[in-house]
Backbone as numpy.savetxt, mean C-alpha at the origin, in Angstrom:
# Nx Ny Nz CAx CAy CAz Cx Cy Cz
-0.42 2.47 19.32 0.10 1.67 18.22 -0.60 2.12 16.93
0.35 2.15 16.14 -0.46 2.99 15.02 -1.47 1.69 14.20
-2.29 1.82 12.58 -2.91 1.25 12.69 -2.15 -0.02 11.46
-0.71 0.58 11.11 -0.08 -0.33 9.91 0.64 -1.47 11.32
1.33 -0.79 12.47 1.55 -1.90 13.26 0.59 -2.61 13.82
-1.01 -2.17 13.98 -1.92 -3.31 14.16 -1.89 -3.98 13.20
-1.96 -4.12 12.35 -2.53 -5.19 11.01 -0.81 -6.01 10.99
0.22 -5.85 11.53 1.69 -6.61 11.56 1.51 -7.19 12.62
0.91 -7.05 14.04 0.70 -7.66 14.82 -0.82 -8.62 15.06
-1.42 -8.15 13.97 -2.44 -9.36 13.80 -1.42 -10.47 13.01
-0.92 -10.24 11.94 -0.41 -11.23 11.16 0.36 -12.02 12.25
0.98 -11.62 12.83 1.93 -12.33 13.97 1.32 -13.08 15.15
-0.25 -12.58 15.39 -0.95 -13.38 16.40 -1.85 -14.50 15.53
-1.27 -14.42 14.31 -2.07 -15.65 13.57 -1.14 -16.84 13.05
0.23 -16.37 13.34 1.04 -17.23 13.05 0.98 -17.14 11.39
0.70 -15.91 11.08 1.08 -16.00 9.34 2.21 -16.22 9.24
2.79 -16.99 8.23 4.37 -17.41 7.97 4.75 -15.99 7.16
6.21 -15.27 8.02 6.74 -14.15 7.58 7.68 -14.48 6.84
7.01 -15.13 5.34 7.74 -15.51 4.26 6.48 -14.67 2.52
7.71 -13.94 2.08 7.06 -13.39 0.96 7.24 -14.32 -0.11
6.19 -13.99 -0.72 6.07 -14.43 -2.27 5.25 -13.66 -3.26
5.58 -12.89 -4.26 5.25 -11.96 -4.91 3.89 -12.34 -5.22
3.98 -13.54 -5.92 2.79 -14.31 -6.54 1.69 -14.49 -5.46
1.86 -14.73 -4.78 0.47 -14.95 -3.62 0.18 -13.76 -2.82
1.19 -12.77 -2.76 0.60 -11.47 -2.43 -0.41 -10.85 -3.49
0.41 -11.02 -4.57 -0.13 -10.29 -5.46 -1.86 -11.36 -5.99
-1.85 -12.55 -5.80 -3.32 -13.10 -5.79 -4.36 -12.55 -4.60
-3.78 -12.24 -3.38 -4.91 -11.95 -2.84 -4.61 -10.66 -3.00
-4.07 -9.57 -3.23 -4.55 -8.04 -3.66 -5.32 -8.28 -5.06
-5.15 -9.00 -5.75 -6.17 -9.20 -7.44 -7.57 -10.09 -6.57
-7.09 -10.68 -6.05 -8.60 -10.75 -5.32 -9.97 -10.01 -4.61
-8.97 -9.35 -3.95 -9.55 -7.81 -3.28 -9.86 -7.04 -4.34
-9.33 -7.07 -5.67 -9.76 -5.92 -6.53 -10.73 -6.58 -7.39
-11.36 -7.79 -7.58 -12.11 -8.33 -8.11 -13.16 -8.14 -7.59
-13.12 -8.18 -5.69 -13.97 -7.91 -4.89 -14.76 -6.81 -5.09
-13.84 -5.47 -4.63 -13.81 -4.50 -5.45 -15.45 -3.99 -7.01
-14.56 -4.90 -7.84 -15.15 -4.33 -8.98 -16.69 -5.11 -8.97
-16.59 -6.08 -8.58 -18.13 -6.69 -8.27 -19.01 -6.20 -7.23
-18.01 -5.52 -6.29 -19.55 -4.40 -5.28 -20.22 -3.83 -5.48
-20.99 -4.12 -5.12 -22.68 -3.65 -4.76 -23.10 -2.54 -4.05
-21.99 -2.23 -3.21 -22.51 -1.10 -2.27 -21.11 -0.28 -1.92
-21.85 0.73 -1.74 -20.47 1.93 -1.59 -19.40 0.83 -0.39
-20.46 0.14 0.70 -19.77 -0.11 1.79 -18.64 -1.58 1.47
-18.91 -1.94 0.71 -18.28 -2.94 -0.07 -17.13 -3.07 -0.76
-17.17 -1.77 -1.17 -16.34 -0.85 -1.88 -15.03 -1.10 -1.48
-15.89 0.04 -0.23 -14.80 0.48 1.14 -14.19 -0.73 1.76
-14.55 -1.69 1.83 -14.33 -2.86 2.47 -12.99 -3.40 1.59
-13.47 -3.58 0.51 -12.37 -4.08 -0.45 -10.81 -3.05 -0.88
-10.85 -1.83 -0.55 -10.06 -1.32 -0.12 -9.31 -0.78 0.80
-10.30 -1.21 1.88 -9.32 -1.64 3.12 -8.45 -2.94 3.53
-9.27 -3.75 2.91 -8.85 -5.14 2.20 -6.84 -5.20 1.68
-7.06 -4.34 0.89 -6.15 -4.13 -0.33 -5.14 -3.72 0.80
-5.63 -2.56 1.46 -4.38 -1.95 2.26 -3.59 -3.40 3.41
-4.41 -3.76 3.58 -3.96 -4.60 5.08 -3.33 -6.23 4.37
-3.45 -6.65 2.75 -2.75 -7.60 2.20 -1.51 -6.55 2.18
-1.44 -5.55 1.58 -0.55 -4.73 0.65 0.60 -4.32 2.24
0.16 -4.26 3.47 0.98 -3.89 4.48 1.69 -5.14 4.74
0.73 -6.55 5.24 1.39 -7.22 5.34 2.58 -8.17 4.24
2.20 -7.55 2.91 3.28 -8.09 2.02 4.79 -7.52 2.50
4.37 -5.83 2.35 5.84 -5.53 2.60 6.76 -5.57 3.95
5.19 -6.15 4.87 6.28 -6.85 6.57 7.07 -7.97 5.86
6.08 -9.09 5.22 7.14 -10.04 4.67 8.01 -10.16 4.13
8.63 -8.65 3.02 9.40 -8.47 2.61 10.45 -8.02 3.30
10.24 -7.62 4.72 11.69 -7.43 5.23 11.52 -6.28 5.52
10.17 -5.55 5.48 10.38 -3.57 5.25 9.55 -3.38 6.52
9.92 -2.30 7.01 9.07 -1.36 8.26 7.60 -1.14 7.52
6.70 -1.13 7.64 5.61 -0.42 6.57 5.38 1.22 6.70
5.71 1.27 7.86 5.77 2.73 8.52 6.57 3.59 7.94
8.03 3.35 7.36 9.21 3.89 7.25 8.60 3.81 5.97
8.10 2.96 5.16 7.78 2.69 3.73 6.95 3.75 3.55
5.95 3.94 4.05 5.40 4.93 3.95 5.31 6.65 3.90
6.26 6.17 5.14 7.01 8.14 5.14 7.60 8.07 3.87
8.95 7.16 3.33 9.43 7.45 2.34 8.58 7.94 0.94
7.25 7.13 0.87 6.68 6.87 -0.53 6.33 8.50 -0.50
5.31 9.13 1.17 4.93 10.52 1.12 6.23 11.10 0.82
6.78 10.88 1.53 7.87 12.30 1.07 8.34 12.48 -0.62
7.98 11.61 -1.12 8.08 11.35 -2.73 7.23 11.86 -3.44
6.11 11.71 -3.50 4.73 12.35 -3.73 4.45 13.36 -3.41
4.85 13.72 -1.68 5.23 15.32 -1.61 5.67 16.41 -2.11
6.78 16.13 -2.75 7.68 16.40 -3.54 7.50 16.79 -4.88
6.61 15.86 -5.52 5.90 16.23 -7.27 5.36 17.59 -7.37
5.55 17.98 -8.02 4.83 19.38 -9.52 4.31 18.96 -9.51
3.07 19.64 -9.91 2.33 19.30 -11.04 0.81 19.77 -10.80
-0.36 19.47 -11.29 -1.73 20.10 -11.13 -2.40 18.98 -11.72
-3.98 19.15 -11.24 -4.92 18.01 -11.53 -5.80 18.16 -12.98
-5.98 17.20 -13.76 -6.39 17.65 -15.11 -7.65 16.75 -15.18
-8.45 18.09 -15.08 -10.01 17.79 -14.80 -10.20 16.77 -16.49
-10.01 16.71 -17.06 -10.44 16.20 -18.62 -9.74 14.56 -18.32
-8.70 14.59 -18.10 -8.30 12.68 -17.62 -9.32 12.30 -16.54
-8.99 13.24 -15.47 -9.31 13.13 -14.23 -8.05 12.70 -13.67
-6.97 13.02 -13.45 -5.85 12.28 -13.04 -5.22 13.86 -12.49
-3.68 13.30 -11.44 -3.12 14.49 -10.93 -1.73 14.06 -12.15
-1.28 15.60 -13.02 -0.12 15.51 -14.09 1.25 15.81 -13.39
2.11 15.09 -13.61 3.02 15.48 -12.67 4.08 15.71 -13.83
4.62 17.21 -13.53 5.57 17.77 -13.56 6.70 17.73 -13.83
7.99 17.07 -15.00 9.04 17.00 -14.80 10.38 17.94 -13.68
10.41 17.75 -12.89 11.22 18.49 -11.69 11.73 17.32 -11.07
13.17 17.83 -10.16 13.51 17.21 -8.68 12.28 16.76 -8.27
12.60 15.71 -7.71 11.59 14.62 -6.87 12.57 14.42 -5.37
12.02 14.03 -4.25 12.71 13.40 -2.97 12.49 11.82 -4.19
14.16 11.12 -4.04 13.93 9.62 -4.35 13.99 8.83 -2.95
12.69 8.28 -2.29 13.02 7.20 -1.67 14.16 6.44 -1.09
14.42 5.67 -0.01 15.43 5.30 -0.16 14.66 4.21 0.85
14.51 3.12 0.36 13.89 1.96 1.09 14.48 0.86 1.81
16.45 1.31 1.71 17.27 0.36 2.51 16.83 1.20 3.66
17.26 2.07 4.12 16.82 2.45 5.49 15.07 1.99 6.09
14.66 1.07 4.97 13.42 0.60 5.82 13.27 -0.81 6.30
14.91 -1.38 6.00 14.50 -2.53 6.06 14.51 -3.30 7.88
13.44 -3.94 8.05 13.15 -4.41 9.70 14.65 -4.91 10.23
């Protein structure tokens, strides 16, 4: 079992209600990133962004989406970009070109 269907089948052995709401997803990911910015330790860090991932998976179970399928789609998108990393932002510049666009009806559960 991979590890986005563990964290869907915890939600489901907790009886989380598989009802979305933008607003309360999005409070506990701003929570996690508050967490985040107040750590203390690399491991804390890490914690709070694993955090992030496992609200951020189970939002889009509630939304109706595979997280799995969500995911291939988003890589194959990102895959897809031009572009090169610009040491002076620090950021990766992406490229005006063809992109793969997503297609997130085929993800829905």
């Amino acid at each position: 079992m991979s590890i986005l269907n563990r964290i869907i089948k915890w939600n489901k052995e907790r009886k989380i209600p598989h009802v979305y709401n933008k607003e309360k997803e999005a409070a506990h990911i701003a929570e996690e990133m508050s967490e985040l910015l107040r750590a203390n330790t690399y491991e804390d860090e890490i914690d709070a962004f694993a955090d992030i991932i496992v609200y951020a998976t189970g939002a889009i179970w509630k939304a109706g989406y595979d997280p799995e399928k969500i995911m291939e789609e988003v890589l194959k998108h990102i895959e897809s970009r031009k572009g090169c990393w610009d040491e002076k932002i620090g950021k990766w510049v992406k490229e005006p070109s063809e992109v793969y666009e997503p297609s997130f009806q085929k993800c829905k559960l």
